[in-house]
N, C-alpha and C positions, 0 to 999 in steps of 0.2 A: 801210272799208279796214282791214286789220290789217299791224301792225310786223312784216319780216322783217329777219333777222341773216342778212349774206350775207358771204364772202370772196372778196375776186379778186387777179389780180395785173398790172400795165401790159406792155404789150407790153417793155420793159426787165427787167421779172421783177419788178418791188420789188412787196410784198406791200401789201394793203389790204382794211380791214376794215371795215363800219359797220353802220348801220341804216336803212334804208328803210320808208317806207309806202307799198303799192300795194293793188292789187284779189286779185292773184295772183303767185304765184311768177313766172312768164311773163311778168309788167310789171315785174319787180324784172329778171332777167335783161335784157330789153329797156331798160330804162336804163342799166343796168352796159354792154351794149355800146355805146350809141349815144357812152357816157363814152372809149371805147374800151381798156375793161376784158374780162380772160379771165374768166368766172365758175368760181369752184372749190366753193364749196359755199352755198346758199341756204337756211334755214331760219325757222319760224317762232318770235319770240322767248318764245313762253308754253311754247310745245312742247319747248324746247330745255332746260327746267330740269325737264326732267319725267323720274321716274327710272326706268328699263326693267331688269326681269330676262332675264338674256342665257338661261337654261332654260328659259325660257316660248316664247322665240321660235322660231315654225314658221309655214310657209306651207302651206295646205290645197292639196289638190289641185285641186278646185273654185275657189277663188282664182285658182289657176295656170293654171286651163285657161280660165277668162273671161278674163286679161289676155291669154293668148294669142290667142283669139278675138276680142277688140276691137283687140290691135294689127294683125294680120291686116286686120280691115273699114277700118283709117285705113290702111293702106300701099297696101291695094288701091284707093283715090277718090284716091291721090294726094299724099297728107300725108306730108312727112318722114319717118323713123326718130325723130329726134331731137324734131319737134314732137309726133309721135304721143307718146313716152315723157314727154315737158311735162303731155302733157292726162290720161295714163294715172297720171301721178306723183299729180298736183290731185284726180280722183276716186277713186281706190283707198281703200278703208278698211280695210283689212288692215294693221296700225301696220309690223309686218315686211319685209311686201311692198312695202311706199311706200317704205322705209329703202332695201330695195335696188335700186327703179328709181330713186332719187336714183343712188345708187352707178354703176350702169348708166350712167344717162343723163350724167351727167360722163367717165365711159372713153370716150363716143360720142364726146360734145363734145372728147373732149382729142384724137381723131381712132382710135381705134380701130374696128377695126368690131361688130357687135350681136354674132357668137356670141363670139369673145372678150371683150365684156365681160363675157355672162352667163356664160362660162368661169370668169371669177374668184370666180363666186358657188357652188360645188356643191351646199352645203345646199338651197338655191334650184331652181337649174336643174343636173338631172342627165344625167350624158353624151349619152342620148338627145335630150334638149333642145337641147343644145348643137349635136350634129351636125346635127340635123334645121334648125336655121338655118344651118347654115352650107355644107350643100348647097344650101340655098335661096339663098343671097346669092351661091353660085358659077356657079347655074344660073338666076338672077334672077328665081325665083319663090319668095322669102322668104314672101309671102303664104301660097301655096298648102300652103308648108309648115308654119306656122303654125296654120293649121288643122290641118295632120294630127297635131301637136303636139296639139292641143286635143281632139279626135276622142280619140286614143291617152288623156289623160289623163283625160277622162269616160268611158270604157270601164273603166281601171284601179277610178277612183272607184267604178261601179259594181257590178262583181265583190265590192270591200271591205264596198258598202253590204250587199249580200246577203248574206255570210257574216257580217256581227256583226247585223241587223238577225233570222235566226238564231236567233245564241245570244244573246239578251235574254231571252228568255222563259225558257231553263233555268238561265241564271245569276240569275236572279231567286227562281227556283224552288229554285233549288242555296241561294242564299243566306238564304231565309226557315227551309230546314230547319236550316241551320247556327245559325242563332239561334233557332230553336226546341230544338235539342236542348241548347246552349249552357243555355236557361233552364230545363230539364228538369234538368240535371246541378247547377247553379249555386243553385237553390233549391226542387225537390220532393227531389233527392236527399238532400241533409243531412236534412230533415225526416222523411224514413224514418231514414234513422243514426238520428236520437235515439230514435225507436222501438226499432229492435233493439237498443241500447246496455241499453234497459228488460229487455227480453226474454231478454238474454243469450245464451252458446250460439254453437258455429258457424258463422258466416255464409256461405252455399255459395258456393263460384267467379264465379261471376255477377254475383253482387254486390257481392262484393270488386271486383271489374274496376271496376263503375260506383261505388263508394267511393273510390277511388282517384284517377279519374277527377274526382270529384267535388272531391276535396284538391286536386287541380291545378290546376283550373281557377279555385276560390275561394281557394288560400293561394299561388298563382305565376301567375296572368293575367299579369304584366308579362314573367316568362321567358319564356313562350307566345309573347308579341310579340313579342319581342325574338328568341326563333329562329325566326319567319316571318320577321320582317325579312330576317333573319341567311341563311336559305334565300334568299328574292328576291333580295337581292344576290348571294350566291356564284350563282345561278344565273343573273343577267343577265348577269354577267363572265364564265362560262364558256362562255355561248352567244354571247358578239362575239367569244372567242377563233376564232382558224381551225382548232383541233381542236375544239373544243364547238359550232363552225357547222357542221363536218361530220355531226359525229354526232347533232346536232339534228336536219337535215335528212332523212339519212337515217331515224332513228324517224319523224317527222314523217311520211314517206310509207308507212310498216307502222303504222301505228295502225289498231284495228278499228272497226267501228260507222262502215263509210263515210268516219270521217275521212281518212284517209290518203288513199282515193278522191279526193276533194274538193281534198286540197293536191295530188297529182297536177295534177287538171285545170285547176282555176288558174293551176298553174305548164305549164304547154301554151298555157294559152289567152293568158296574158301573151307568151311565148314568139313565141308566130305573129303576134299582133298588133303587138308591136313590131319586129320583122321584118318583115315585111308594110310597116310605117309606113316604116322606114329605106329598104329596097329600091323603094318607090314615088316616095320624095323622091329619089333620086339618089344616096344615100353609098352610098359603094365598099364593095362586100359584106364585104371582110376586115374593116372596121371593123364595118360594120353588126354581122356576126357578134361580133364580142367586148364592143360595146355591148349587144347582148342577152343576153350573160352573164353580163355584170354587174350588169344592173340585171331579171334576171329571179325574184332573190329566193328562188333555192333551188339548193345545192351540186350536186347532182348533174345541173341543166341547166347551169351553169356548165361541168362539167369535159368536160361532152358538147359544150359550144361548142371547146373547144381541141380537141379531137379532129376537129372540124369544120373547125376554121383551119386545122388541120395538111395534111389533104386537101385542101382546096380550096387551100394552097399547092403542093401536088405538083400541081396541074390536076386532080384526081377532082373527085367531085360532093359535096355536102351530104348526100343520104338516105342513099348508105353509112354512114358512122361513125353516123347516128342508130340504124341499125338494133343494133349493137353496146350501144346506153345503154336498159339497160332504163325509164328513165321514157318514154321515147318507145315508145307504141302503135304495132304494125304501118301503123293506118290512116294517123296523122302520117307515116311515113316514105313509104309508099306515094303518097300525095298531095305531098306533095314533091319525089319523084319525077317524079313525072305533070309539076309545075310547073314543073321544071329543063329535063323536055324539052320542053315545049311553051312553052317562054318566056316563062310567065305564072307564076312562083312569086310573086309580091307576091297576086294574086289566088286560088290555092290556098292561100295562108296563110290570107288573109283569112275563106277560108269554114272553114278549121282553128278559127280565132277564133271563130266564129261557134256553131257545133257544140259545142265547148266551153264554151261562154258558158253556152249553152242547158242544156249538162248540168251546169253545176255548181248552174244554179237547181235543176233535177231534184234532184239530189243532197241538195243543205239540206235540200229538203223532205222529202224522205225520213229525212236524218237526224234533223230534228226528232221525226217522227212513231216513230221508234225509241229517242229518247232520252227520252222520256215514258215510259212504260212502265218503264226501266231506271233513272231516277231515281226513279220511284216505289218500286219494287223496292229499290234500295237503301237510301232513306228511311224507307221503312216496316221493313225490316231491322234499322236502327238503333236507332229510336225504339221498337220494339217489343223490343232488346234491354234497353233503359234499364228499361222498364215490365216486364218478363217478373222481370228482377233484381232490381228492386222488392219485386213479391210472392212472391219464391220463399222467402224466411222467415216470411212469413205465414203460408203454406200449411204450414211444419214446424212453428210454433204450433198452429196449428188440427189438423193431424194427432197430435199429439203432444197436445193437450186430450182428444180425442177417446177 
């Protein structure tokens, strides 16, 4: 049995506090009511003196989309809201995620219903989450939505895992050159300096450049840091700005070497998917629509979403204004079309989704097999400038003996 710290308060309001030993959270609760106590918050008492960084805390998408998926399997046999969130709270090992079905599960208990509570949590559950419960609790198949909840957010996971699973290997590769030329400039270069210092004489351009280089990096490493720092920050705070998210996004989709390709299709394949997900659970498409523009993760599908509300509030169709946003391909809009008039657009997204899934794997691996070559190319560029400026006063020794 372990001590829980719980608070409640008597049907009259007056507050109360102690400690309990039970088996589980859920037998501490069940004695608070039988007492006929509100329970307000129940905790373990080892757990509660334990000290949490609030920048640490995030909840995985994986995380999010199993809870979704096991509340879904308890509501469908039958089991409470409220009991399911009891047994989800007890097994969850996610420290974050436990913290907030606590939080959850008490808005339940104090008579809220489920998308409202996870309303108050955004970091957590985001808009798409939210409505997607809360068409489901309107249309009493919170289950079914649940799952499309869950579906949507291992698809998302997916897409992520592919594009950094990726770039491992050339950031690996990026990185071993970085510290290889680092140790090239750092401690073969001085030890030429004191050569030619012997030798005397003009030292050609070349090697000035990597002398220099070489001062810098061994008499100011801490300055170097300090403006990489200095750069990451100014550049994280100008890309949350809403001028530096615009203009992120758009380079972002002109980058060469397939990237820009790649963030394209992502941002498509997100697009119809969570569309797709919204319009099969039942939210009213204006919402749907603006839920997928915001949580579609690139500006320029965003401002094509309002252009889309705008119409579809006059009575037009959606594939119009698409066709006007150049990140939507002819074929998206065409097949949206097709979908609006045969009154299956939740299913013509879906295979939009689909299609684009498939091409962004295509894609990586292409980009990979392109970006070998072009790392190579400019690694051996460098390291062969270091080594060329090296010997190039050698060589006016030796010619100049000669």
């Amino acid at each position: 049995m372990s001590t829980y710290v719980f608070r409640a308060i008597d049907l009259a309001g007056v507050k109360a506090r102690g400690e309990l030993e039970a088996d589980s959270k859920q037998a501490v609760s069940d004695q608070l009511k039988r007492r006929g106590l509100i329970v307000l918050d129940i905790a373990d008492k080892s757990g509660s003196r334990q000290i949490e960084l609030g920048f640490l805390k995030r909840v995985r998408a994986n995380d999010l989309a199993v809870f979704s998926r096991q509340l879904s399997t308890m509501i469908n046999s039958g089991m409470s809201i409220l009991r399911a969130l009891y047994v989800l709270e007890e097994q969850t090992e996610a420290k974050f995620l436990k913290e907030t079905l606590v939080a959850v599960r008490k808005d339940v208990e104090a008579g809220l219903s489920l998308s409202d509570a996870l309303a108050r949590h955004p970091k957590v559950f985001n808009p798409l989450f939210v409505a997607m419960c809360q068409a489901g609790e309107t249309g009493g198949v919170l289950e079914d939505a649940l799952m499309r909840v869950a579906d949507q957010l291992e698809k998302d996971a997916s897409l992520r895992r592919q594009i950094r699973s990726a770039m491992v290997y050339p950031a690996l590769v990026v990185t071993f050159a970085i510290g290889v030329m680092m140790a090239l400039v750092a401690f073969l270069v001085p030890v030429f300096e004191g050569v030619f210092k012997q030798f005397g004489g003009e030292l050609p351009a070349m090697t000035k450049v990597s002398v220099a280089l070489s001062h810098a990096v061994t008499g100011y490493w801490w300055l170097i840091f300090l403006g990489a720092a200095g750069v990451a920050v100014a550049f994280f705070r100008w890309k949350r700005s809403t001028r530096g998210r615009k203009q992120w996004d758009r380079f972002r989709l002109r980058v060469p070497l397939k990237i820009g390709t790649i963030v394209q299709q992502v941002a498509i394949a997100r697009w119809s998917r969570t569309l797709s997900s919204l319009t099969s659970a039942g939210v009213p498409l204006l919402l749907g629509l603006e839920i997928t523009g915001k949580t579609s993760g690139n500006w320029a599908v965003e401002t094509a979403m309002d252009g889309v509300i705008a119409s579809v509030k006059r009575g037009g169709t959606i594939a119009a204004p698409l066709t006007q946003a150049p990140v939507f391909p002819p074929m998206v809009t065409h097949m949206v079309g097709v979908g609006e008039e045969t009154g299956a657009l939740d299913t013509m997204l879906d295979k939009v989704a689909d299609f684009y899934e498939d091409q962004v794997e295509a894609s990586v691996k292409a980009l990979t097999s392109i970006l070998e070559p072009v790392m190579i190319i400019v690694i051996g560029a460098i390291v062969g400038f270091i080594v060329i400026s090296m010997y190039l006063p050698l060589f006016s020794v030796y010619n100049s003996i000669k």
